[in-house]
Z-matrix of the N, CA and C atoms (Angstrom, degrees):
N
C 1 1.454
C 2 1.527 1 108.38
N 3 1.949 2 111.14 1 139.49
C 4 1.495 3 90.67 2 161.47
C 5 1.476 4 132.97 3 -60.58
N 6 1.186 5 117.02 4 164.12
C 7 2.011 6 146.83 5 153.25
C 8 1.675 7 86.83 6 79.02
N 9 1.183 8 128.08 7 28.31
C 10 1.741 9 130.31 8 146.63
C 11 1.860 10 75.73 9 105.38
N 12 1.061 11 138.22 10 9.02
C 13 1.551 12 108.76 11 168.13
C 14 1.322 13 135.08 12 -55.17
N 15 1.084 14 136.55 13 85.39
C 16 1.544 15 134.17 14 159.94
C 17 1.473 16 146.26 15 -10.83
N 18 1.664 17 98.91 16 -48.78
C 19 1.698 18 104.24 17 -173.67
C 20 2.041 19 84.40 18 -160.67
N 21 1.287 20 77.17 19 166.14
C 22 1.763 21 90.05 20 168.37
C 23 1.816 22 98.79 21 -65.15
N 24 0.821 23 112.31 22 -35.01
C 25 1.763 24 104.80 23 -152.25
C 26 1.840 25 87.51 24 -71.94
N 27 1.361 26 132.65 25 -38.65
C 28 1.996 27 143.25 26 155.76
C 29 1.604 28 85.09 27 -27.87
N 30 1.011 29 120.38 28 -73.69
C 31 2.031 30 120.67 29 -149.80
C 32 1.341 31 96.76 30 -65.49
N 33 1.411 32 120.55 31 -33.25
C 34 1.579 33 120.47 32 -168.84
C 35 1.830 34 98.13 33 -67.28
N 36 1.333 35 104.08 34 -58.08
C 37 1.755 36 106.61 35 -169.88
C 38 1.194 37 117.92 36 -44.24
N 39 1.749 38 103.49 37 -35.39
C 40 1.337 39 91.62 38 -170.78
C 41 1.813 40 111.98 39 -95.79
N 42 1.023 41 112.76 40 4.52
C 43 1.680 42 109.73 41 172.60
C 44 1.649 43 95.20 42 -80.67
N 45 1.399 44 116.04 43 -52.46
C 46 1.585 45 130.27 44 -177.46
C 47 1.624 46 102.57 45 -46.35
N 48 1.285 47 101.65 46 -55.92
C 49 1.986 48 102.35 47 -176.99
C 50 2.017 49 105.21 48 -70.32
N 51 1.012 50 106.74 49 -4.06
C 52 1.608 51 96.42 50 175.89
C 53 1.245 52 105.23 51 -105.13
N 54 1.591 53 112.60 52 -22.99
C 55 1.619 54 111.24 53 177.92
C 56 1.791 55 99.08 54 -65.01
N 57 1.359 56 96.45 55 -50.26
C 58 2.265 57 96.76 56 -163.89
C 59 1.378 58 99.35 57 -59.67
N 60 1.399 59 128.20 58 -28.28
C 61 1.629 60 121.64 59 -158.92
C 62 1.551 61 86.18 60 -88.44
N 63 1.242 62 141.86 61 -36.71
C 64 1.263 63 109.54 62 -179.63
C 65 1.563 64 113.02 63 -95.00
N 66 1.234 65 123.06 64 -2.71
C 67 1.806 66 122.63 65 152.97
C 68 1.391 67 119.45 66 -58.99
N 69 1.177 68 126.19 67 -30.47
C 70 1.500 69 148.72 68 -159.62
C 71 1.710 70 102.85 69 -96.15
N 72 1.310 71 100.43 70 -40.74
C 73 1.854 72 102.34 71 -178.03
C 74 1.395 73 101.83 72 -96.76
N 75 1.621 74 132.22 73 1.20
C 76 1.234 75 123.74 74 149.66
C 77 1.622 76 120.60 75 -95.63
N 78 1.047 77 112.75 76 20.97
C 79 1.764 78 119.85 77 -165.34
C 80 1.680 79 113.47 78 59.79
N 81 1.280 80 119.75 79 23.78
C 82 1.331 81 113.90 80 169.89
C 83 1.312 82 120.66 81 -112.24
N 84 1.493 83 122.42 82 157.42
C 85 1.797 84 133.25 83 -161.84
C 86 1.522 85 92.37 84 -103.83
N 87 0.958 86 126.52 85 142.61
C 88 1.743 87 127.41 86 155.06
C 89 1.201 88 119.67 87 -61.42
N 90 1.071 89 136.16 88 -166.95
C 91 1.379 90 166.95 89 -114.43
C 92 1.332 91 135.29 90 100.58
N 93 1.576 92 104.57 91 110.01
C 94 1.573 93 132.24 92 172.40
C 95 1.658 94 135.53 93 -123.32
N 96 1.496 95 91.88 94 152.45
C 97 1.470 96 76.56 95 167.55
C 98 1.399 97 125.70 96 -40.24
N 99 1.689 98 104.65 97 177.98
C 100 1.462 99 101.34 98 149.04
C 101 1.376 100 137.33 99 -61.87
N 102 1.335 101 111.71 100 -42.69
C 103 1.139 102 105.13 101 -166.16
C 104 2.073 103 123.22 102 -79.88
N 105 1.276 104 87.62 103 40.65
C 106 1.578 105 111.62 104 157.70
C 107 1.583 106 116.86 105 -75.84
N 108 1.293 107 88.27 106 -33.42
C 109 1.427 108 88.60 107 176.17
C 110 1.927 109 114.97 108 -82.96
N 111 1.464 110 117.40 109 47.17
C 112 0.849 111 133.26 110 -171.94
C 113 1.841 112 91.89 111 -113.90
N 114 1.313 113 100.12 112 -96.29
C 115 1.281 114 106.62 113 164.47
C 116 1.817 115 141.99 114 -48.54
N 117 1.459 116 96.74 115 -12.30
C 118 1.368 117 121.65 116 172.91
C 119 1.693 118 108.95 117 -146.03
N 120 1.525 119 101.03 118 88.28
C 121 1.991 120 99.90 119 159.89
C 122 1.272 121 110.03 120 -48.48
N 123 1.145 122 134.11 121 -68.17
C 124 1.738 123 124.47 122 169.21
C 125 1.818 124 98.90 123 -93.22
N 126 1.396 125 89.74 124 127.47
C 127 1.340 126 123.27 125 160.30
C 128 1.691 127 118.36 126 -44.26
N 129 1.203 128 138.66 127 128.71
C 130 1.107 129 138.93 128 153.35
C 131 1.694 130 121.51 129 -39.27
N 132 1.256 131 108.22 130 120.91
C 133 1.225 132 122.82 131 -151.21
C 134 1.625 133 98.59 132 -51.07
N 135 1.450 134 122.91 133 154.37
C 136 1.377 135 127.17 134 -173.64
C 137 1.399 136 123.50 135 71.78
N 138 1.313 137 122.53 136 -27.02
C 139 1.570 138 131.57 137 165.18
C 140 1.406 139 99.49 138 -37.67
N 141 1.626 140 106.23 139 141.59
C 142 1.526 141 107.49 140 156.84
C 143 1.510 142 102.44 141 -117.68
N 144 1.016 143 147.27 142 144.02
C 145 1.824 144 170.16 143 -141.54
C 146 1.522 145 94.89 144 -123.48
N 147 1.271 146 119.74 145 118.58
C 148 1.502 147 155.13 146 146.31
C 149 1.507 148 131.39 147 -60.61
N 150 1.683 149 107.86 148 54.35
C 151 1.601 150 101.72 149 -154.92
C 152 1.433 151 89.66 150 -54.34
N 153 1.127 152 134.37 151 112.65
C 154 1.819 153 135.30 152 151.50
C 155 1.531 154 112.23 153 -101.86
N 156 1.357 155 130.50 154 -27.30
C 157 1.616 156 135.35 155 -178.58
C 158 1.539 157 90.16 156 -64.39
N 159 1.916 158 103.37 157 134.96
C 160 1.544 159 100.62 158 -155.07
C 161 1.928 160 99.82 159 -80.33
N 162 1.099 161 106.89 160 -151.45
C 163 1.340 162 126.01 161 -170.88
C 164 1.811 163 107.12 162 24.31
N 165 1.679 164 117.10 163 -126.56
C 166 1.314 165 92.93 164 -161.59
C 167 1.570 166 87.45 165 -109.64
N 168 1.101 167 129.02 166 4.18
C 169 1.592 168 127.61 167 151.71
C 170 2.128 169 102.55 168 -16.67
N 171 1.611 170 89.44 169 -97.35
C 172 1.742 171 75.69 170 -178.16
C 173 1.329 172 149.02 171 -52.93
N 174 1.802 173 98.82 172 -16.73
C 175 1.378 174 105.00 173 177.26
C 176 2.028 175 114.65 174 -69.37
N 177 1.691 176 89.72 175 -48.02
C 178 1.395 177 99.15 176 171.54
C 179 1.411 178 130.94 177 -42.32
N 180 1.331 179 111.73 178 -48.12
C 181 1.445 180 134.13 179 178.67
C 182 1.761 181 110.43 180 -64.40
N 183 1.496 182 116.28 181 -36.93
C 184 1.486 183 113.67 182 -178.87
C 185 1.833 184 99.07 183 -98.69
N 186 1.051 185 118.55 184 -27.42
C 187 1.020 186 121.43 185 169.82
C 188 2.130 187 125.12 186 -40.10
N 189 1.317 188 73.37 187 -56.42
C 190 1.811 189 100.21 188 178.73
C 191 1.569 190 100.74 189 -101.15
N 192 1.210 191 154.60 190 60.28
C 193 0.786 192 163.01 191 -144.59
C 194 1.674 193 99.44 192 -168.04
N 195 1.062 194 126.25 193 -46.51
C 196 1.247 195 144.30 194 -150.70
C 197 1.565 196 139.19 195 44.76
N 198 1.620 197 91.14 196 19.79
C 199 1.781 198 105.45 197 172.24
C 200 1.597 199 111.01 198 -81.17
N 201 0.685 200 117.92 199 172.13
C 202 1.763 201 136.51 200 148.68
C 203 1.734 202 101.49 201 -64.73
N 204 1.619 203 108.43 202 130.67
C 205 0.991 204 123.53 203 177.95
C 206 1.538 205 116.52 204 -146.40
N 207 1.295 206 115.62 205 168.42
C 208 1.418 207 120.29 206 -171.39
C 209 1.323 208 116.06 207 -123.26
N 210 0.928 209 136.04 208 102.33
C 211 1.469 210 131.25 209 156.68
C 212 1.545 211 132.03 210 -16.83
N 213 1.440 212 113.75 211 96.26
C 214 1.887 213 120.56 212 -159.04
C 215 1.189 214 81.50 213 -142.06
N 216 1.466 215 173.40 214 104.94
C 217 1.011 216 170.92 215 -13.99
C 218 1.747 217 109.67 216 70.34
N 219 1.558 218 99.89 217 83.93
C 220 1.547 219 100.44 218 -158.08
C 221 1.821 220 116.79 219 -70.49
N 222 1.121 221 92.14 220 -9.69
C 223 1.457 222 96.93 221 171.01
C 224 1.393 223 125.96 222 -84.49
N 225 1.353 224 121.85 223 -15.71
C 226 1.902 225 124.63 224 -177.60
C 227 1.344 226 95.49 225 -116.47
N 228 1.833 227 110.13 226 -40.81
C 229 1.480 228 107.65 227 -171.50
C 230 1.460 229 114.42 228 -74.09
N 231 1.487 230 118.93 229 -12.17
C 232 1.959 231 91.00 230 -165.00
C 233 1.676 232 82.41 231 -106.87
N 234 1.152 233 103.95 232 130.09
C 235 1.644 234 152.43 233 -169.37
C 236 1.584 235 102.78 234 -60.54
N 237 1.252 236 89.26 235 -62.68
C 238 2.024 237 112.73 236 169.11
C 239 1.268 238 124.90 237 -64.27
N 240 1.172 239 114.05 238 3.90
C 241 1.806 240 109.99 239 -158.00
C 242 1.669 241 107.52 240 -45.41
N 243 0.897 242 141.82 241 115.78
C 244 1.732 243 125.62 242 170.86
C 245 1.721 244 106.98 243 -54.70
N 246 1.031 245 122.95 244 -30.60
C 247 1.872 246 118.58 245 163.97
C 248 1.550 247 107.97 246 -57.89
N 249 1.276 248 129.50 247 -38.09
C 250 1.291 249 110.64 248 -176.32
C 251 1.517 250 141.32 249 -37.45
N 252 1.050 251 133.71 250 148.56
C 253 1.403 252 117.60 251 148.27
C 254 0.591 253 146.88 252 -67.90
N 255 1.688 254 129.46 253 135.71
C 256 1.562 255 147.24 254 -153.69
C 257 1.517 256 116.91 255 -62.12
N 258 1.646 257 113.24 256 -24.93
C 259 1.351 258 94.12 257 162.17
C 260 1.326 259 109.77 258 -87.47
N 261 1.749 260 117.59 259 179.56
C 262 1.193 261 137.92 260 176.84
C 263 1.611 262 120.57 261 -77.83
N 264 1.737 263 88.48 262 -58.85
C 265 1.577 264 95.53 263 166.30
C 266 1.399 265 122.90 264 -87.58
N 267 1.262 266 143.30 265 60.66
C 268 1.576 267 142.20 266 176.44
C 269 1.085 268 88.19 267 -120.60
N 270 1.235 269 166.56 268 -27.22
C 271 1.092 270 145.56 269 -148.04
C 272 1.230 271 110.30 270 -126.07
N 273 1.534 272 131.07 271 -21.32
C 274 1.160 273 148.50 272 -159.34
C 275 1.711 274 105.72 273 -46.94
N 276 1.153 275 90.29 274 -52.21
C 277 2.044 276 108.57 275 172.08
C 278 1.223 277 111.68 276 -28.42
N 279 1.343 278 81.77 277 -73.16
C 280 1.990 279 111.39 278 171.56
C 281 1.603 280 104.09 279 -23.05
N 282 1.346 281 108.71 280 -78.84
C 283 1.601 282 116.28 281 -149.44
C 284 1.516 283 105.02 282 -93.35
N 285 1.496 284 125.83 283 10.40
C 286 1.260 285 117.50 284 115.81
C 287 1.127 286 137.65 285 -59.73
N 288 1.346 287 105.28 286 -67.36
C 289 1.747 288 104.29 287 176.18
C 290 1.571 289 136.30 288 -12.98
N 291 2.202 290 80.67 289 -51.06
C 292 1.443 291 77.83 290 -136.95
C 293 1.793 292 94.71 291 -93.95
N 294 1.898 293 130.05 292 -31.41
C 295 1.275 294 133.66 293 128.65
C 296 1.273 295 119.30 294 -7.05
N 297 1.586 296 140.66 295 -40.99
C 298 1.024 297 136.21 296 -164.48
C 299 1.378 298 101.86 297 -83.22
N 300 1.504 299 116.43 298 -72.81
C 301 1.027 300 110.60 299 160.38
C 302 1.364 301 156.06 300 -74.41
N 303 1.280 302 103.42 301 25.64
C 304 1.917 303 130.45 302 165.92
C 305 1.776 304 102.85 303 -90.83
N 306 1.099 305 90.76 304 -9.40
C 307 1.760 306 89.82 305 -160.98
C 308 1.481 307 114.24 306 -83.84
N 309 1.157 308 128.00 307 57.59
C 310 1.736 309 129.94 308 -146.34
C 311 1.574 310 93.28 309 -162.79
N 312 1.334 311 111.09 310 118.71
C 313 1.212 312 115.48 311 -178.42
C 314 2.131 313 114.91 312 155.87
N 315 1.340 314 98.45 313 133.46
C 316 1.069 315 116.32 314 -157.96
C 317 2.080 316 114.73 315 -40.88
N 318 1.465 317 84.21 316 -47.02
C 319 1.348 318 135.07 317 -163.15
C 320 1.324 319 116.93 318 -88.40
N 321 1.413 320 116.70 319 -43.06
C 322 1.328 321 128.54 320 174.63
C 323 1.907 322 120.99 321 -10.59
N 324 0.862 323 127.43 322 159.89
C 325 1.207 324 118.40 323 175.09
C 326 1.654 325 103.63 324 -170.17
N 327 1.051 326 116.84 325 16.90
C 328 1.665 327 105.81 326 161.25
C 329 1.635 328 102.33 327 139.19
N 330 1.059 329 104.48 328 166.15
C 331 1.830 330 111.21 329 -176.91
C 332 1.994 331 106.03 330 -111.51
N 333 0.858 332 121.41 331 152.32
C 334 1.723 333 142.89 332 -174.93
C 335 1.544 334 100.88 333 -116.97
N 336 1.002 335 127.66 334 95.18
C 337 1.495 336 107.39 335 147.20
C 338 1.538 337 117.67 336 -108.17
N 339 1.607 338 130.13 337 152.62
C 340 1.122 339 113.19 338 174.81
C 341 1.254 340 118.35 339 -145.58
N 342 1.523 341 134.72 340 -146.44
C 343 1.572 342 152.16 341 -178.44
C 344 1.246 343 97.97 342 -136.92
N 345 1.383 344 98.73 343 145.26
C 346 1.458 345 115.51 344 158.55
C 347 1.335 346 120.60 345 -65.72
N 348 1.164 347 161.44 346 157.04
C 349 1.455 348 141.77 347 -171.91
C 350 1.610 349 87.76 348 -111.09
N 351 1.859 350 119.51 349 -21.25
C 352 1.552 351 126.90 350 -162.15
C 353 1.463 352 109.81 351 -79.40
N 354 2.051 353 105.65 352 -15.68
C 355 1.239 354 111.13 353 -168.66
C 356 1.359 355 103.03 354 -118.17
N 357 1.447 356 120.81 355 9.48
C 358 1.603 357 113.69 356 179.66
C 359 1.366 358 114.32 357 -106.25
N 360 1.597 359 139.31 358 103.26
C 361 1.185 360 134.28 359 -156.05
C 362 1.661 361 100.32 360 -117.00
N 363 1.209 362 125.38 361 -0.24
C 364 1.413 363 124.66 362 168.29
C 365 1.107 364 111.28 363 -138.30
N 366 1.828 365 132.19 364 -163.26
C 367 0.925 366 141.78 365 130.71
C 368 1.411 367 134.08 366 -74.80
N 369 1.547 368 129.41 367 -17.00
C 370 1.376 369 133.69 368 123.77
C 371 1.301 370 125.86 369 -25.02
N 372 1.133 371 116.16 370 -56.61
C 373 1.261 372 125.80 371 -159.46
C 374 1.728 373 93.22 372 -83.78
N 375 1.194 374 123.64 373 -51.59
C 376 1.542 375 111.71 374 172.29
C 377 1.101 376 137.70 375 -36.67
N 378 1.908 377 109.84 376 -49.76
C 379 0.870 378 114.13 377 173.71
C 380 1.511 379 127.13 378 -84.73
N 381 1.025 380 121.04 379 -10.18
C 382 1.404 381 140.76 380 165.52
C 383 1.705 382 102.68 381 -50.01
N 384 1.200 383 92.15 382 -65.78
C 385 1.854 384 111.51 383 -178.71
C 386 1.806 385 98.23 384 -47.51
N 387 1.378 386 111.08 385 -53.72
C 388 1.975 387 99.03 386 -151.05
C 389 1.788 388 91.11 387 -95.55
N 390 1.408 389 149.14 388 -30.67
C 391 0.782 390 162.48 389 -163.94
C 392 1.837 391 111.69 390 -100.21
N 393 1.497 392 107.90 391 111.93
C 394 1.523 393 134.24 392 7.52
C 395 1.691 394 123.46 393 -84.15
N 396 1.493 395 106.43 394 -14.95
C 397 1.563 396 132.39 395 168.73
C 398 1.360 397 116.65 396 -5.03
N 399 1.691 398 109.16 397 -70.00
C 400 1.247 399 120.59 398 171.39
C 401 1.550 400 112.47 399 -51.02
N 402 1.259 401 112.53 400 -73.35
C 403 1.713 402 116.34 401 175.89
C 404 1.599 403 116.24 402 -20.66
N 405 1.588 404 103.75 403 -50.47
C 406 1.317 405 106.19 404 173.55
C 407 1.842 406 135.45 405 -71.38
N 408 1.235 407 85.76 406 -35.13
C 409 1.560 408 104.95 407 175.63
C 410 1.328 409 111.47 408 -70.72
N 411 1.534 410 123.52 409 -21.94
C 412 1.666 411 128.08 410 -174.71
C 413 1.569 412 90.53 411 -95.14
N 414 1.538 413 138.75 412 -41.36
C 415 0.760 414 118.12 413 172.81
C 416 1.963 415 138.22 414 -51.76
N 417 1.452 416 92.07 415 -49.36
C 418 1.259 417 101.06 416 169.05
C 419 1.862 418 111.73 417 -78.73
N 420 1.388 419 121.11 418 12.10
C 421 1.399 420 114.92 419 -176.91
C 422 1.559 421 95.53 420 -96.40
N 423 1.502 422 96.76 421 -57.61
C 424 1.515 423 94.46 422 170.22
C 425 1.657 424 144.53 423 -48.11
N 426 1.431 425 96.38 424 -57.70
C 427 1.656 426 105.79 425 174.90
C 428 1.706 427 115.92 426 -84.98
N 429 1.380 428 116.20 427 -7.68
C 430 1.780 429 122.40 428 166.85
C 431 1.791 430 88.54 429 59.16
N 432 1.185 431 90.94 430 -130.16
C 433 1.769 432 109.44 431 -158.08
C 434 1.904 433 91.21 432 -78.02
N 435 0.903 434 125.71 433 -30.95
C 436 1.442 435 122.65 434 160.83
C 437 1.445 436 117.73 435 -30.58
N 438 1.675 437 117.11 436 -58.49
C 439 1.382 438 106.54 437 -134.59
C 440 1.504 439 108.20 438 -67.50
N 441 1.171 440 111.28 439 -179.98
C 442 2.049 441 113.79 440 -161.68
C 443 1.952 442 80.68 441 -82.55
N 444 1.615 443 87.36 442 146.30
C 445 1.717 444 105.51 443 162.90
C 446 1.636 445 105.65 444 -49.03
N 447 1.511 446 91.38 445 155.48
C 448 1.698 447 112.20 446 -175.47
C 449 1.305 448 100.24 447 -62.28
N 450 1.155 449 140.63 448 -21.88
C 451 1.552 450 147.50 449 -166.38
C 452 2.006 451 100.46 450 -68.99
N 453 1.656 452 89.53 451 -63.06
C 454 1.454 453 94.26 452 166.15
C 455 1.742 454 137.14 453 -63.15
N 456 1.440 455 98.71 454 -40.29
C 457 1.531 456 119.11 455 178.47
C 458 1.954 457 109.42 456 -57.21
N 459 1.484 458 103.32 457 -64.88
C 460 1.191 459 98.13 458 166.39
C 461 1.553 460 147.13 459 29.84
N 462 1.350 461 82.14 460 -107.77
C 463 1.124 462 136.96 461 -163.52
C 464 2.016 463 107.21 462 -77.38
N 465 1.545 464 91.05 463 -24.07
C 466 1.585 465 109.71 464 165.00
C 467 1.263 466 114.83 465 -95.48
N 468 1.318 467 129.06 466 -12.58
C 469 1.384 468 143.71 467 166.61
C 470 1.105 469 126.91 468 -70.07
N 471 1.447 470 122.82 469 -42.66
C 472 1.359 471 145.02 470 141.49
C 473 1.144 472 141.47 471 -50.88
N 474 1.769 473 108.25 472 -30.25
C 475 1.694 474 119.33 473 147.91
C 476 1.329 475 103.79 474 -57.11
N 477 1.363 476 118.39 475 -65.61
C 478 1.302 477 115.25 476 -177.64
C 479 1.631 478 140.00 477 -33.67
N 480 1.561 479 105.40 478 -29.27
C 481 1.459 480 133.52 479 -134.41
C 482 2.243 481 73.61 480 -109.31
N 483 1.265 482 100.61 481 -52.66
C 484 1.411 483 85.19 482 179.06
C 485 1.136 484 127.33 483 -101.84
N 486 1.559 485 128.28 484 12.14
C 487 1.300 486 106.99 485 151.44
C 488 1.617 487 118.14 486 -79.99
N 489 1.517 488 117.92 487 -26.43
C 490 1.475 489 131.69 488 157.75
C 491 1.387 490 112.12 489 -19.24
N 492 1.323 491 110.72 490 -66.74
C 493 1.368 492 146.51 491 -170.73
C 494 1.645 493 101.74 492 -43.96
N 495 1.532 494 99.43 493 -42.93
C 496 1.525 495 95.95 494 -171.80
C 497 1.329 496 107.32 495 -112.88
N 498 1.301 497 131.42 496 10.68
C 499 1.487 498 132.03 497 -164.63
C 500 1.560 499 95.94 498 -109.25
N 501 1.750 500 126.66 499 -44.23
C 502 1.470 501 133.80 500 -154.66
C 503 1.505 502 104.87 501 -82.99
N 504 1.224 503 132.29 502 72.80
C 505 1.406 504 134.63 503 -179.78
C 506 1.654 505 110.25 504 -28.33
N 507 1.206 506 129.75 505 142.61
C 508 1.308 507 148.48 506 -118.01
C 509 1.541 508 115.96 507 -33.06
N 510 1.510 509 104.45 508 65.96
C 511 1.354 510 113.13 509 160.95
C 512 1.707 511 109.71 510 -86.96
N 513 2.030 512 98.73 511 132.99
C 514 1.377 513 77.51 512 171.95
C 515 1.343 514 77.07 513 -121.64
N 516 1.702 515 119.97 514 148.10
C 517 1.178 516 128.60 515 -157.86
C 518 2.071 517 105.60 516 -104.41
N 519 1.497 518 102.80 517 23.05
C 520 1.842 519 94.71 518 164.91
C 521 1.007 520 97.82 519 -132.96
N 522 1.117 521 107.61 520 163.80
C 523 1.877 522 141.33 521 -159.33
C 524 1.288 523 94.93 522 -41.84
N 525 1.757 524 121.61 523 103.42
C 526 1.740 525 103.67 524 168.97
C 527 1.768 526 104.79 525 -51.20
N 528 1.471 527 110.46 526 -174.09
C 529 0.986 528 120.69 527 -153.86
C 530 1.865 529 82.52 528 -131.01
C-alpha cells in the first residue's frame, strides 16, 4: 500500500488519530461506535463506545474493549427503523425486554435511543415513531434489571399514553397516512 499503509484498519487510525488530536486541542473526548474497536482493540484513552452493531455484537465489542460505553443497540434502539412495524405498540415488549437485559456491564454509562431525522417527515410522524417506545425505553434505561415486570409497567404506560394524548397539542396518535 502507499505512504507505508499496511491494512485498511492503518488508513482508519490515522483519519481516527487526526479526528482525537483535534477533539483533544479543543478540550473535547470522542465518542464512537463500536466498531472502533476494529482498528483500535483498546480505544484511545477517553473515548466512550456506541454499542449500535445490533444483538450482542456491539455490546460484546464495547464491553471487552475496556472503555466506557453506551448502550445504542441499533436494532431495538432506533425508534425510526423503516423495517419496523406499523403498529406503535407491538413491539413495546420487545424494547423492554431486550434494554433490560442489555443493561449489565461494568462500564456502562447510559442508553441512546433515537430517530432517523431521514425518516421523520412531520410531527405526527415523530411522535408516532418515539411514543410509547420512548416511555418504555426510559423506563427500562432508568430502573435496568430493577424495573417492575411488563404486567405492572403496562398498564402505567397507558396512563401515560393518555394523558399525552390530551396534553400534546395536535397530536394525532395513529400512523399518519
Amino acid at each position: 500500500m502507499r505512504a507505508g499503509f499496511t491494512s485498511g484498519a492503518a488508513i482508519e487510525r490515522l483519519f481516527v488519530d487526526r479526528a482525537l488530536r483535534a477533539l483533544h486541542f479543543h478540550g473535547r473526548r470522542a465518542a464512537a461506535w463500536d466498531s472502533l474497536t476494529r482498528p483500535y482493540p483498546t480505544p484511545p484513552p477517553g473515548t466512550t463506545l456506541l454499542a449500535h452493531r445490533p444483538g450482542n455484537t456491539g455490546r460484546q465489542a464495547a464491553e471487552s474493549s475496556g472503555a466506557p460505553w453506551i448502550l445504542a443497540d441499533a436494532e431495538i434502539l432506533t425508534l425510526s427503523h423503516p423495517g419496523r412495524t406499523s403498529s406503535p405498540l407491538e413491539p413495546t415488549h420487545t424494547l423492554f425486554d431486550d434494554p433490560t437485559q442489555a443493561l449489565r456491564g461494568e462500564r456502562l454509562k447510559g442508553v441512546e435511543a433515537v430517530a432517523w431525522s431521514s425518516t421523520i417527515t412531520t410531527p405526527d410522524l415523530l411522535f408516532y415513531y418515539l411514543l410509547p417506545r420512548l416511555l418504555v425505553i426510559a423506563e427500562a434505561a432508568w430502573h435496568g434489571e430493577e424495573s417492575p415486570p411488563w404486567d405492572k409497567l403496562a398498564p402505567l404506560i397507558e396512563h401515560e399514553m393518555a394523558h399525552l394524548r390530551c396534553t400534546i397539542p395536535y397530536w394525532n396518535p395513529q400512523r399518519p397516512r
